[in-house]
N, CA, C and O of each residue as an XYZ file, in Angstrom:
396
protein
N      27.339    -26.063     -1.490
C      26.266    -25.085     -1.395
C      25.863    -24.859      0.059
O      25.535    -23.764      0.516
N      25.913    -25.853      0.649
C      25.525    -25.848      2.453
C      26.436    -24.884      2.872
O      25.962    -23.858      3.358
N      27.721    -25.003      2.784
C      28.581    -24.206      3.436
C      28.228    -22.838      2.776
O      27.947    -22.146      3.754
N      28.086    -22.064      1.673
C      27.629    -21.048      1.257
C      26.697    -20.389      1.869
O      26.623    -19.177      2.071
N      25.746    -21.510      2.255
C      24.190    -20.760      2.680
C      24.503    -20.692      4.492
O      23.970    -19.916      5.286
N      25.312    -21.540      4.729
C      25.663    -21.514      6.214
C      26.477    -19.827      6.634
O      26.518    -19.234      7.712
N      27.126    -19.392      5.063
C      27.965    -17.811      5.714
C      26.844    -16.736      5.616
O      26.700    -15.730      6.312
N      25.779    -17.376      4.165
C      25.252    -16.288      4.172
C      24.284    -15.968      5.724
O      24.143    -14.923      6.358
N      23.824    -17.136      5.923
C      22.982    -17.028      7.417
C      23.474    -15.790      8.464
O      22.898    -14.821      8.959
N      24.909    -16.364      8.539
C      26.095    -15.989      9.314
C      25.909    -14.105      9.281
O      25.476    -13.272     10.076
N      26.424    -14.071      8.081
C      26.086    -12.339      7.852
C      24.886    -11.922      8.069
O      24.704    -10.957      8.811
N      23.833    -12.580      7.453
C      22.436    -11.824      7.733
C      22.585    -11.590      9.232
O      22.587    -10.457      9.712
N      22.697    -12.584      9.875
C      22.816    -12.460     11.767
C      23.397    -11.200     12.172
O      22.949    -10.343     12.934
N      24.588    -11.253     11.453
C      25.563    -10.126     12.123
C      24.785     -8.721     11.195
O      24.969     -7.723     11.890
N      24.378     -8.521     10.518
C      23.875     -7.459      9.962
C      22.604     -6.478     11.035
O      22.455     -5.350     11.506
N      21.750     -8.131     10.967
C      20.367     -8.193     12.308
C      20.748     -7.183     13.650
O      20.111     -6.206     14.042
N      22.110     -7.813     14.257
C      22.846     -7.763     15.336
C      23.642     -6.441     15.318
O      24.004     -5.944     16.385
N      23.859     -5.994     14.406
C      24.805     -4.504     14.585
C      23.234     -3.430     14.101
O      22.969     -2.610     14.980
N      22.465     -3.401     13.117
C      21.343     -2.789     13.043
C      20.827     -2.527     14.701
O      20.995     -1.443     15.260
N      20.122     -3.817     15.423
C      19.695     -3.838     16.746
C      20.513     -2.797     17.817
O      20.067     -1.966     18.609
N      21.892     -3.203     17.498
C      23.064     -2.424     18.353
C      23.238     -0.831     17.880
O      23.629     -0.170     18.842
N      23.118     -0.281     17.057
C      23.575      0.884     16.642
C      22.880      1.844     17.796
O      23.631      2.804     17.970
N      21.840      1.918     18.554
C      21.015      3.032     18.775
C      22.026      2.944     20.546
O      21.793      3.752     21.445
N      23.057      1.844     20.671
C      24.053      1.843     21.948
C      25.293      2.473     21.526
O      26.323      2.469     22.200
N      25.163      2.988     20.442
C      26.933      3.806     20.121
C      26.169      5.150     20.285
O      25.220      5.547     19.609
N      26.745      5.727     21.261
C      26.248      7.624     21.695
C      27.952      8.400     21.950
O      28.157      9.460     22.542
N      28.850      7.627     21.399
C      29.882      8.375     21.063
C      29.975      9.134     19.814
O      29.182      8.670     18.995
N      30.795     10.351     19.256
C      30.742     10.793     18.192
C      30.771     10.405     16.944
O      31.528      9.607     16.392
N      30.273     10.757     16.710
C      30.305      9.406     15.055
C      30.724     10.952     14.050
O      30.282     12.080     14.265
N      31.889     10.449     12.724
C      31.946     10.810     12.063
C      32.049      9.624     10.906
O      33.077      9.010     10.621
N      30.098      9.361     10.014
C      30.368      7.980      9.107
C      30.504      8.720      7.576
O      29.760      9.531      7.024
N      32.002      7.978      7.054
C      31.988      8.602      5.496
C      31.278      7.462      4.289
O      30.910      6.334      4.618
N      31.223      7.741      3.548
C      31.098      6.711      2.536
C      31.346      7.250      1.313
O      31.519      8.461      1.177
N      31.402      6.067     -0.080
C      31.949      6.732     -1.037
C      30.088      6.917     -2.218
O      29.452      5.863     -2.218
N      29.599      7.782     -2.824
C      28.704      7.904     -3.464
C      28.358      6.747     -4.625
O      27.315      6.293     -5.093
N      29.975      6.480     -4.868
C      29.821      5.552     -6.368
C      30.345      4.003     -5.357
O      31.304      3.438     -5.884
N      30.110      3.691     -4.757
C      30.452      2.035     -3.803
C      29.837      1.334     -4.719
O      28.793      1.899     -5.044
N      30.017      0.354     -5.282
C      29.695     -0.865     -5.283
C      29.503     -2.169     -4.541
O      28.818     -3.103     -4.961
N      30.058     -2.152     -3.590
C      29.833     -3.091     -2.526
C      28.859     -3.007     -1.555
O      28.239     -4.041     -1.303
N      28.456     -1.492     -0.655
C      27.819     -1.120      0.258
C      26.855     -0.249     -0.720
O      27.460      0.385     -1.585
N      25.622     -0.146     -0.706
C      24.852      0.518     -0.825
C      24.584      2.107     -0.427
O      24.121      2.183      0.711
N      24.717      3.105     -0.926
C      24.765      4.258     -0.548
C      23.419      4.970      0.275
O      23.241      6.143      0.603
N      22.656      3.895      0.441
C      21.470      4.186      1.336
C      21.401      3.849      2.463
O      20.550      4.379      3.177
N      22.282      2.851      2.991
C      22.903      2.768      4.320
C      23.494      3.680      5.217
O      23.374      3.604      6.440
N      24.247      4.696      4.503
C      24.196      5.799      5.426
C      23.444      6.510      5.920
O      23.419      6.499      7.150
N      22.857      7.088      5.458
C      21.489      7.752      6.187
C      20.577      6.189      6.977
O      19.446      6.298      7.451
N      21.077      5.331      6.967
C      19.942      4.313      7.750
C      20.475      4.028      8.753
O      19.809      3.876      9.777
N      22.272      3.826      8.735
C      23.237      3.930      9.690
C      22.951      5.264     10.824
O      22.857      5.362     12.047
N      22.905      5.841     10.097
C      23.420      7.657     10.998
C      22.156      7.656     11.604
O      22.084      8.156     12.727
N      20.938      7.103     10.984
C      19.521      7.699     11.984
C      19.496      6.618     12.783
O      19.196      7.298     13.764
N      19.555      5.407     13.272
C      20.090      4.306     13.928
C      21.072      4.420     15.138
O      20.940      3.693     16.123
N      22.096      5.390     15.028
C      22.900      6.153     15.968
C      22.334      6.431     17.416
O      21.277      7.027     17.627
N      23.089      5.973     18.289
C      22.319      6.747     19.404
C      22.963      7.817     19.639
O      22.340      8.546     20.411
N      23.973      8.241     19.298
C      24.982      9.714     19.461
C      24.237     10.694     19.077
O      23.511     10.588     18.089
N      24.319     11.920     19.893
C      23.617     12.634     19.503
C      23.928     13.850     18.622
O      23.183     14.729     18.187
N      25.742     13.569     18.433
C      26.710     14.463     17.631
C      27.146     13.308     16.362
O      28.116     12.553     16.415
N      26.349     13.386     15.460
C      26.529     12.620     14.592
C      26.434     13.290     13.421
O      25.650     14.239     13.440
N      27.200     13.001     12.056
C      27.544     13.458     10.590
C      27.670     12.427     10.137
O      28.146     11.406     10.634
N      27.081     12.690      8.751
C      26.809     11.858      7.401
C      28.270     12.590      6.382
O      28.225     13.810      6.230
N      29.177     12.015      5.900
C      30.055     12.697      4.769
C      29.758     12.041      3.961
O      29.942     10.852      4.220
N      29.186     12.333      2.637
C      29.339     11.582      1.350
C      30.300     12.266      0.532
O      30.516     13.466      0.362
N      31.057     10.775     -0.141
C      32.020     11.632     -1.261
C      31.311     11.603     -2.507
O      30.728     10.524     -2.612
N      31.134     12.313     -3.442
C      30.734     12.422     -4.818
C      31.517     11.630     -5.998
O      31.198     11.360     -7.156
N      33.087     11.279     -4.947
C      33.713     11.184     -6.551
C      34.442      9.802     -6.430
O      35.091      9.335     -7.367
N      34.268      9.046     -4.968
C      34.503      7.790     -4.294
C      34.169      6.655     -4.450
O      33.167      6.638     -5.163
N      34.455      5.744     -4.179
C      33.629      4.244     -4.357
C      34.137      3.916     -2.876
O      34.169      4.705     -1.932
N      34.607      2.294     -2.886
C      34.066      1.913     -1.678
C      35.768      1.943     -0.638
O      35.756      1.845      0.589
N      36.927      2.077     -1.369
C      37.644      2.023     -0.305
C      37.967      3.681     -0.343
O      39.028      4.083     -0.822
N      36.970      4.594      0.201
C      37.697      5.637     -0.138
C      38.556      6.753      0.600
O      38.486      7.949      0.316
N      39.342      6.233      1.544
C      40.611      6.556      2.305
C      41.707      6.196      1.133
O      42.897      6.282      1.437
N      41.418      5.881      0.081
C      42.395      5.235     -0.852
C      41.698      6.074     -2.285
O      42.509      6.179     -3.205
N      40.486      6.590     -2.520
C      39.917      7.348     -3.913
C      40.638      8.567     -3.496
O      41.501      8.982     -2.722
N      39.701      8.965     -4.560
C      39.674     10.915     -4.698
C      39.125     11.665     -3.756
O      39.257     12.889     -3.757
N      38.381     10.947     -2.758
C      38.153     11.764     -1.756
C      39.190     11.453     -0.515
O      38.682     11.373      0.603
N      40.511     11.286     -0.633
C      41.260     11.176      0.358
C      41.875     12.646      1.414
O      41.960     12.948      2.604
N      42.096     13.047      0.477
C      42.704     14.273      0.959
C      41.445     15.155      1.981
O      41.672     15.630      3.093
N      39.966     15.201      1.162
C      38.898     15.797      2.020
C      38.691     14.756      3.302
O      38.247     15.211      4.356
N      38.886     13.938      3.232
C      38.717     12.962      4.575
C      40.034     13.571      5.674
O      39.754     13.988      6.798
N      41.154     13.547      5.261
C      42.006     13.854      6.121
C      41.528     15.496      7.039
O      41.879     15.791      8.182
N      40.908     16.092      6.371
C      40.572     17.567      6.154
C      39.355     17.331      7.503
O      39.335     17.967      8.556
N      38.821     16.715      7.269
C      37.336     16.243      7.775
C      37.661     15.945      9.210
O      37.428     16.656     10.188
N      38.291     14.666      9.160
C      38.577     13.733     10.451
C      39.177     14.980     11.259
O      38.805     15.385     12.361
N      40.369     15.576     10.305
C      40.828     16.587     11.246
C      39.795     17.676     11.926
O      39.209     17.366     12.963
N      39.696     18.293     11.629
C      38.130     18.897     11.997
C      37.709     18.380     13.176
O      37.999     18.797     14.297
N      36.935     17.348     12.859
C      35.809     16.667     13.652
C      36.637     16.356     15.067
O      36.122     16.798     16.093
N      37.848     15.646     15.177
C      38.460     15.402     16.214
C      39.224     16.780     16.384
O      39.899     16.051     17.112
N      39.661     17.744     16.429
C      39.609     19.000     16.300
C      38.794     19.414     17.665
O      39.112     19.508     18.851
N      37.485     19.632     16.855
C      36.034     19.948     17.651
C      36.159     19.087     18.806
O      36.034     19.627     19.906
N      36.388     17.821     18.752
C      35.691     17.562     20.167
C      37.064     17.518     21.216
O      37.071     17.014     22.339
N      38.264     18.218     20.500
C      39.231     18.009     21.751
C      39.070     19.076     22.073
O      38.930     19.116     23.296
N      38.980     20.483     21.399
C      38.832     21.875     21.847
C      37.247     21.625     22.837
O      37.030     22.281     23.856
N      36.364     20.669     22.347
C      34.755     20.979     23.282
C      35.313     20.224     24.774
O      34.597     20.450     25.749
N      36.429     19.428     24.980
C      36.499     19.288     25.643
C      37.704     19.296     27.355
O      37.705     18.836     28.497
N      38.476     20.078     26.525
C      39.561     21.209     27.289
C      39.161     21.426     28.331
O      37.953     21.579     28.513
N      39.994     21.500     29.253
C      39.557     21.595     30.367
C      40.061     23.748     29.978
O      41.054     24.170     29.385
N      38.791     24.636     30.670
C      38.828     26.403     30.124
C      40.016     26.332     31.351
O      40.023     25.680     32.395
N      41.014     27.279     30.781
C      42.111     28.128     31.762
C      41.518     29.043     32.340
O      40.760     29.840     31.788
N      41.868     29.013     33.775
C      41.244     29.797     34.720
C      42.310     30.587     35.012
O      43.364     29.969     35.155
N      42.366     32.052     35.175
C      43.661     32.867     35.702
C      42.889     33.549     36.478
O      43.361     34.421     37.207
């Protein structure tokens, strides 16, 4: 039981510790999650994303997902998405042709 309560400590810490840290990521964030997760709580995203220090940040929820969902039914819209999003910020950041 010691060793049990010793991981759970462990995680609470690291949970403490990335919460504290989030408002130092000001790179683009694109965070997905799946609606139906069982593991992660679907209210973490929106607690994640406002926590963000980026100021180009998106929430994707899938409707029809659980928790690994690069692997559900929302795979194909993720590919769709990511593309996009990295898309956007290579075109925002092109260097404009000058003639």
């Amino acid at each position: 039981m010691e060793m049990q309560l010793a991981a759970l400590e462990r995680g609470l810490d690291l949970i403490r510790r990335v919460r504290e840290e989030l408002a130092e990521v000001i790179c683009p964030v694109l965070l997905v999650y799946g609606d139906h997760d069982a593991i992660v709580d679907k209210a973490n995203g929106p607690c994640v994303l406002e926590r963000l220090g980026s100021g180009d940040k998106r929430l994707l929820a899938l409707d029809d997902s659980a928790h690994e969902v690069t692997l559900d039914y929302g795979k194909e819209r993720i590919m769709v998405e990511v593309y996009d999003f990295v898309r956007r910020l290579a075109s925002a950041r092109a260097p404009s042709s000058v003639t």
